[in-house]
ROSEMI-635644 format. One line per field, with one value per residue (C-alpha): x, y, z. Coordinates in steps of 0.2 Angstrom, whole numbers, plus 5000, padded with zeros to 4 digits. Layout:
! residues N
px: X / ...
py: Y / ...
pz: Z / ...
This chain:
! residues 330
px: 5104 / 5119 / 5138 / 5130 / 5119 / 5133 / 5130 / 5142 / 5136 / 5156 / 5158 / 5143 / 5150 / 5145 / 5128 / 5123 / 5109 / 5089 / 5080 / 5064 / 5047 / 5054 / 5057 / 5068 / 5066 / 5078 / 5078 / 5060 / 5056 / 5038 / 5046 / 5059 / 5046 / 5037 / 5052 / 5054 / 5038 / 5037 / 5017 / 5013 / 5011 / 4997 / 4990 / 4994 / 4983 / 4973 / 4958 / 4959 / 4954 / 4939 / 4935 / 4931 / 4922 / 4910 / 4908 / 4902 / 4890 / 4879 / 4877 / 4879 / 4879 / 4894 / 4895 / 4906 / 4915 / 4919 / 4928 / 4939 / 4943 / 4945 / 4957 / 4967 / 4970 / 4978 / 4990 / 4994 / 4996 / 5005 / 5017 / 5022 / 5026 / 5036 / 5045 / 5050 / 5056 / 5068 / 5075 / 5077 / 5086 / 5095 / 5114 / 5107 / 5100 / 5116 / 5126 / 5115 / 5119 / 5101 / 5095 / 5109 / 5102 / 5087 / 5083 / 5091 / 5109 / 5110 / 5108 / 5093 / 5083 / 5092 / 5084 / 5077 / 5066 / 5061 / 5059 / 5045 / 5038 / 5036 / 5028 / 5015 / 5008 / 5008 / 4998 / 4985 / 4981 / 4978 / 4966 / 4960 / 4953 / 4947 / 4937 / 4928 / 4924 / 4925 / 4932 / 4945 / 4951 / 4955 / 4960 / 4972 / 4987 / 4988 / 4989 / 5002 / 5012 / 5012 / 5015 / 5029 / 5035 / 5038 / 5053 / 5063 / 5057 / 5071 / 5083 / 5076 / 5064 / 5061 / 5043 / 5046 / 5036 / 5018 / 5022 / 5021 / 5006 / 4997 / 5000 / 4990 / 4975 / 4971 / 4969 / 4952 / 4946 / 4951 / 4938 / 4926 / 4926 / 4927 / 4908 / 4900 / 4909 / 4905 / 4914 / 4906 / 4890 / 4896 / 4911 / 4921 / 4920 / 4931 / 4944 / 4944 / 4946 / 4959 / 4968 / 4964 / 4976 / 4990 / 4994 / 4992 / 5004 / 5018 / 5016 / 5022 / 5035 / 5043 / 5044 / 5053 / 5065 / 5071 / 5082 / 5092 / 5096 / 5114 / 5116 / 5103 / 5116 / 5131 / 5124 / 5113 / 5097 / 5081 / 5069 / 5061 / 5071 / 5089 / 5085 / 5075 / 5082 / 5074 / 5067 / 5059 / 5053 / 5043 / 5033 / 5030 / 5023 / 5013 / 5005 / 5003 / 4994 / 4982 / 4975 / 4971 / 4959 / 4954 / 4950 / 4943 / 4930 / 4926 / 4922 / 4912 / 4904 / 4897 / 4893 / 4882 / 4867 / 4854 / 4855 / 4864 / 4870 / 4889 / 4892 / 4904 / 4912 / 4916 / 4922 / 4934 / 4939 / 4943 / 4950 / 4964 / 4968 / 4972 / 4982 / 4991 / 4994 / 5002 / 5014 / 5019 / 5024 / 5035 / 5049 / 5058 / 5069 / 5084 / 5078 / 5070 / 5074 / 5056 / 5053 / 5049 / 5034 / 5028 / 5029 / 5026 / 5012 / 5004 / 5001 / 4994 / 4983 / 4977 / 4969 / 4963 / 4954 / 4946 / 4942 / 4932 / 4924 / 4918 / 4911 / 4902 / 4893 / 4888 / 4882 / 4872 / 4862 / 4857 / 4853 / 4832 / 4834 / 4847 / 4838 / 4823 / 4831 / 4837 / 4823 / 4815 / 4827 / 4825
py: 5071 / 5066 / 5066 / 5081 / 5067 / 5056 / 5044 / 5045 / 5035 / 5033 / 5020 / 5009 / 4990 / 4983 / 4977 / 4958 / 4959 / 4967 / 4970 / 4957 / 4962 / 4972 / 4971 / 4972 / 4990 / 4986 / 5006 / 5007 / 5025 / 5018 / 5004 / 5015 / 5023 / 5008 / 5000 / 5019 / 5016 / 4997 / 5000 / 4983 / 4987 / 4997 / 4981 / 4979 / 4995 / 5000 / 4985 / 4992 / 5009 / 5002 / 4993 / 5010 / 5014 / 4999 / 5003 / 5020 / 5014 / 5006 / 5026 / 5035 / 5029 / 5025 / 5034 / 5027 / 5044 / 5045 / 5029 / 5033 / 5049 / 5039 / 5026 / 5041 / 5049 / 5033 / 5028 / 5047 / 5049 / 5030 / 5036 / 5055 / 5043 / 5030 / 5042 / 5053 / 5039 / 5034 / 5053 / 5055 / 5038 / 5038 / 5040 / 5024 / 5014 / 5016 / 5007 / 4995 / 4980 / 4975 / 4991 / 4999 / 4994 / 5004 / 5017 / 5032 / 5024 / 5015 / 5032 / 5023 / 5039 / 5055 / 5064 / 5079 / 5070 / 5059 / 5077 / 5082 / 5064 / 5067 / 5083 / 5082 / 5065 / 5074 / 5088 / 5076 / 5069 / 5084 / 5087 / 5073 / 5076 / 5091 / 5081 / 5073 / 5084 / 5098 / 5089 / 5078 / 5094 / 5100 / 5086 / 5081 / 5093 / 5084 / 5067 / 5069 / 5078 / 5062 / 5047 / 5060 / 5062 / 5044 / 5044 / 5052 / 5043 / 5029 / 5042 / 5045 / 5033 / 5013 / 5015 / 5020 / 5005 / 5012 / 5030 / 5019 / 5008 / 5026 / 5032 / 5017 / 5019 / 5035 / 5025 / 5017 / 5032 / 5044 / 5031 / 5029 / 5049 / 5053 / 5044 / 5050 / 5065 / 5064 / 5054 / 5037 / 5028 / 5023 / 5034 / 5022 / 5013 / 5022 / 5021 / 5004 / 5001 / 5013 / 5003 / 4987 / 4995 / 5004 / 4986 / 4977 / 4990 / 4991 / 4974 / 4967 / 4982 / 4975 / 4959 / 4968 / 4977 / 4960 / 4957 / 4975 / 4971 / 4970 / 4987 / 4997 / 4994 / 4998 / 5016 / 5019 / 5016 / 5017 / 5000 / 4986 / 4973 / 4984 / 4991 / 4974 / 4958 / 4948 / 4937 / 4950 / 4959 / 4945 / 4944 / 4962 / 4960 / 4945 / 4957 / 4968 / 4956 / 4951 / 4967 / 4969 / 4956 / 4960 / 4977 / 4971 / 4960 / 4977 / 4985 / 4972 / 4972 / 4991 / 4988 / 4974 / 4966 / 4954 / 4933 / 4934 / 4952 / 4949 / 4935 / 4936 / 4950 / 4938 / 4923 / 4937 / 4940 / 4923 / 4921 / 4937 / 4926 / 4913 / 4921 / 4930 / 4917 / 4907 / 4924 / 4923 / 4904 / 4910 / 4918 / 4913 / 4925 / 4914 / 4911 / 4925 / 4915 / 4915 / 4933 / 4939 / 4927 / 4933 / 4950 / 4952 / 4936 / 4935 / 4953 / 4956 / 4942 / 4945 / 4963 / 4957 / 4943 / 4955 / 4967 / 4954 / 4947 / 4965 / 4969 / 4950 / 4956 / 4973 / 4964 / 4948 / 4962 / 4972 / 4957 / 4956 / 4938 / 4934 / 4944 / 4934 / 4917 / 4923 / 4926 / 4912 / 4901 / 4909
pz: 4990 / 4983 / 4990 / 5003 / 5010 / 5018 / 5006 / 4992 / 4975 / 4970 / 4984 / 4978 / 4974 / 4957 / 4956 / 4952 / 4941 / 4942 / 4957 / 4959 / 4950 / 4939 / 4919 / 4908 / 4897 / 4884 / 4881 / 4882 / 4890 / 4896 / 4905 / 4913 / 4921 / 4925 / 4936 / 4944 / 4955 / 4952 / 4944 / 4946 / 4966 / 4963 / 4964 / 4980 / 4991 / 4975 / 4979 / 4997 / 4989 / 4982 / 4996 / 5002 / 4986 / 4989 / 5007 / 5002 / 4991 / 5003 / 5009 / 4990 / 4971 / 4963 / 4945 / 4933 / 4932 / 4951 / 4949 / 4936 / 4947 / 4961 / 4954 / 4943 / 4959 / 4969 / 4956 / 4954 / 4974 / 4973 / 4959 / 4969 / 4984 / 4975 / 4964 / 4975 / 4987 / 4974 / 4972 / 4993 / 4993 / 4976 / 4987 / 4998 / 4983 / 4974 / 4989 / 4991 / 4980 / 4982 / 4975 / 4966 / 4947 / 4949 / 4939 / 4946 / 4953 / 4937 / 4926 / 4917 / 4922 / 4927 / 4941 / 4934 / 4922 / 4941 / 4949 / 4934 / 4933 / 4952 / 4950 / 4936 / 4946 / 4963 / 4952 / 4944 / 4961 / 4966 / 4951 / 4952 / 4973 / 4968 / 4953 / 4966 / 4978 / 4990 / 5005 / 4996 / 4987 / 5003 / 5009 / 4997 / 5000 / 5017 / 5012 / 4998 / 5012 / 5024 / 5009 / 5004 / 5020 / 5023 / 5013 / 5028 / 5040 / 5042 / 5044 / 5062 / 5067 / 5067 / 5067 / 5049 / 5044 / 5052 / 5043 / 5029 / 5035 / 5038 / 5018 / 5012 / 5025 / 5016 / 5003 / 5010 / 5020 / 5003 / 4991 / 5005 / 5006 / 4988 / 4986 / 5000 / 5002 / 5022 / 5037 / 5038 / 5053 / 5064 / 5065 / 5070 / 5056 / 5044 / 5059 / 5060 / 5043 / 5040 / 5055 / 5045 / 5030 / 5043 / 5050 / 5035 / 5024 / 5040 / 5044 / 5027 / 5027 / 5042 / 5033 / 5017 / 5028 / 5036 / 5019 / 5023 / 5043 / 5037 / 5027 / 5037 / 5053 / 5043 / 5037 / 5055 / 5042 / 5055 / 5055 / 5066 / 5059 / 5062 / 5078 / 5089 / 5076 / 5065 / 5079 / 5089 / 5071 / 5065 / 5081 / 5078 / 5061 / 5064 / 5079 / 5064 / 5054 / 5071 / 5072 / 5053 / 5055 / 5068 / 5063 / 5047 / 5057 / 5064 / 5048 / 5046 / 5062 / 5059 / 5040 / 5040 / 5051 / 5048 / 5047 / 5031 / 5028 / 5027 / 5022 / 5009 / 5018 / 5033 / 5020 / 5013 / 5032 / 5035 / 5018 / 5024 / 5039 / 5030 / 5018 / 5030 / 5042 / 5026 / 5019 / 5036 / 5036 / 5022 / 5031 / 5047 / 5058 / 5051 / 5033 / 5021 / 5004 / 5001 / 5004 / 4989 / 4986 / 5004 / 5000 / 4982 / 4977 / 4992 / 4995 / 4981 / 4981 / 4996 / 4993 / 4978 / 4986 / 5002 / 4987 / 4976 / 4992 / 4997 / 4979 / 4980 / 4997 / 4990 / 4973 / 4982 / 4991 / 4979 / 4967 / 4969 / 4963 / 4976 / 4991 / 4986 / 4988 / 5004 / 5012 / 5004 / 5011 / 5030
């Protein structure tokens, strides 16, 4: 973009030290790239891809090497997105005293090596569908084009945040696919869970963007937050966050039957309301001092925990000892 994009870099004030969850490279070249996508937030969808994987196992067996594929091909598609985010926004980033030390305003990385970095993940992920199989070979071409997409979308739009929320659903629907290589039964199923993960991702990016009302305003920057205030944007998200359980209740609803048949899988539900209800104690409409706990922890524990709960259900029921004291104890 540079000085073409409206956004000149020379006007950028000086920035007052790191960005949160980031590390300091001291000139390593690994690290560099590390901060570029922030890789530790893979974290943060990567469980809700597996979810997906152990959802489709209830329908086709999981192999060892389909897993591997599975999570090579998130972090590949997660690193494209991020990256290339960071290229499209550079000329913002570097006016934004909150951004401006990543790595591409602060010269850290220049952009070409971003531009191949970008490239060579976009290309394994495509590898890496087609690895799998036949439909998400085919497939992968289009969702690469919406998570990269994204990164234009608060130019134009305030509803940025659900582009966003719609990237990480394929996450789910992409694992749940790459097992069983078919749409899932009910149908509805896969919808609802993908809606689960739209919410969940927008809803938490509504959150993030309340710390740039200010700037976004200042360089007609699209977002809830900017465009309705932070009073009317955290009723918003919180609807956000409703609907992901509710939608995840729903998953649960056409996965499992029987007296004890999702069990754990409703704990984990539960365990997200709470979790959520609690990130979104965090941050008042006058207050976000505690945001990056409510955005960086507490996301990241909470797809963790819905994960673990989903791979317990899936493991308790295929455990003949465990399936025995079941019906014992019925």
């Amino acid at each position: 973009m540079g000085a073409a994009s409206g956004f000149p870099r020379e006007e950028a004030p000086r920035a007052e030290g790191r960005e949160g969850q980031t590390f300091e490279h001291r000139g390593s070249r690994w690290l560099v790239y590390v901060n570029f996508v922030k890789l530790p937030h893979t974290l943060f969808a990567l469980p809700f891809a597996l979810v997906g994987v152990v959802l489709a196992s209830y329908r086709a067996p999981v192999t060892w090497g389909a897993l591997g594929w599975v999570v090579l091909a998130f972090t590949c598609a997660r690193f494209a997105a991020m990256g290339f985010n960071r290229i499209v926004d550079r000329a913002i980033d570097a006016r934004n005293p909150r951004t401006q030390r990543r790595e591409i305003p602060s010269g850290a990385l220049r952009v070409t090596e971003a531009v191949v970095a970008v490239a060579v993940a976009a290309a394994l992920f495509v590898v890496s569908a087609w690895q799998l199989n036949r439909l998400c070979g085919l497939l992968s071409p289009l969702a690469l084009g919406w998570v990269l997409f994204y990164s234009f979308t608060k130019r134009f739009t305030r509803w940025c945040h659900l582009v966003l929320g719609v990237g990480m659903s394929i996450a789910p629907v992409g694992g749940y696919l790459a097992i069983t290589g078919a749409w899932s039964e009910p149908w509805w199923m896969l919808i609802a869970l993908a809606l689960a993960v739209a919410t969940w991702g927008a809803g938490f990016d509504v959150l993030y963007a309340l710390q740039d009302i200010d700037f976004d305003r200042s360089l007609s920057l699209h977002s809830i937050p900017s465009a309705l205030g932070a009073r009317r944007a955290l009723f918003i998200a919180r609807g956000l966050h409703v609907t992901t359980v509710l939608c995840l209740a729903a998953v649960g609803a056409a996965t499992f039957t029987g007296t004890h048949a999702g069990s754990f899988f409703a704990a984990g539900v539960v365990i997200t309301a709470g979790l959520l209800l609690y990130e979104h104690s965090l941050v008042k409409h006058d207050d976000f001092s505690r945001l990056d706990a409510a955005f960086f922890t507490m996301n990241g524990v909470i797809s963790i925990a819905f994960f673990v709960s989903a791979l317990l259900e899936r493991l308790v029921h295929t455990s003949p000892v465990v399936l025995a004291l079941l019906r014992h104890g019925r």
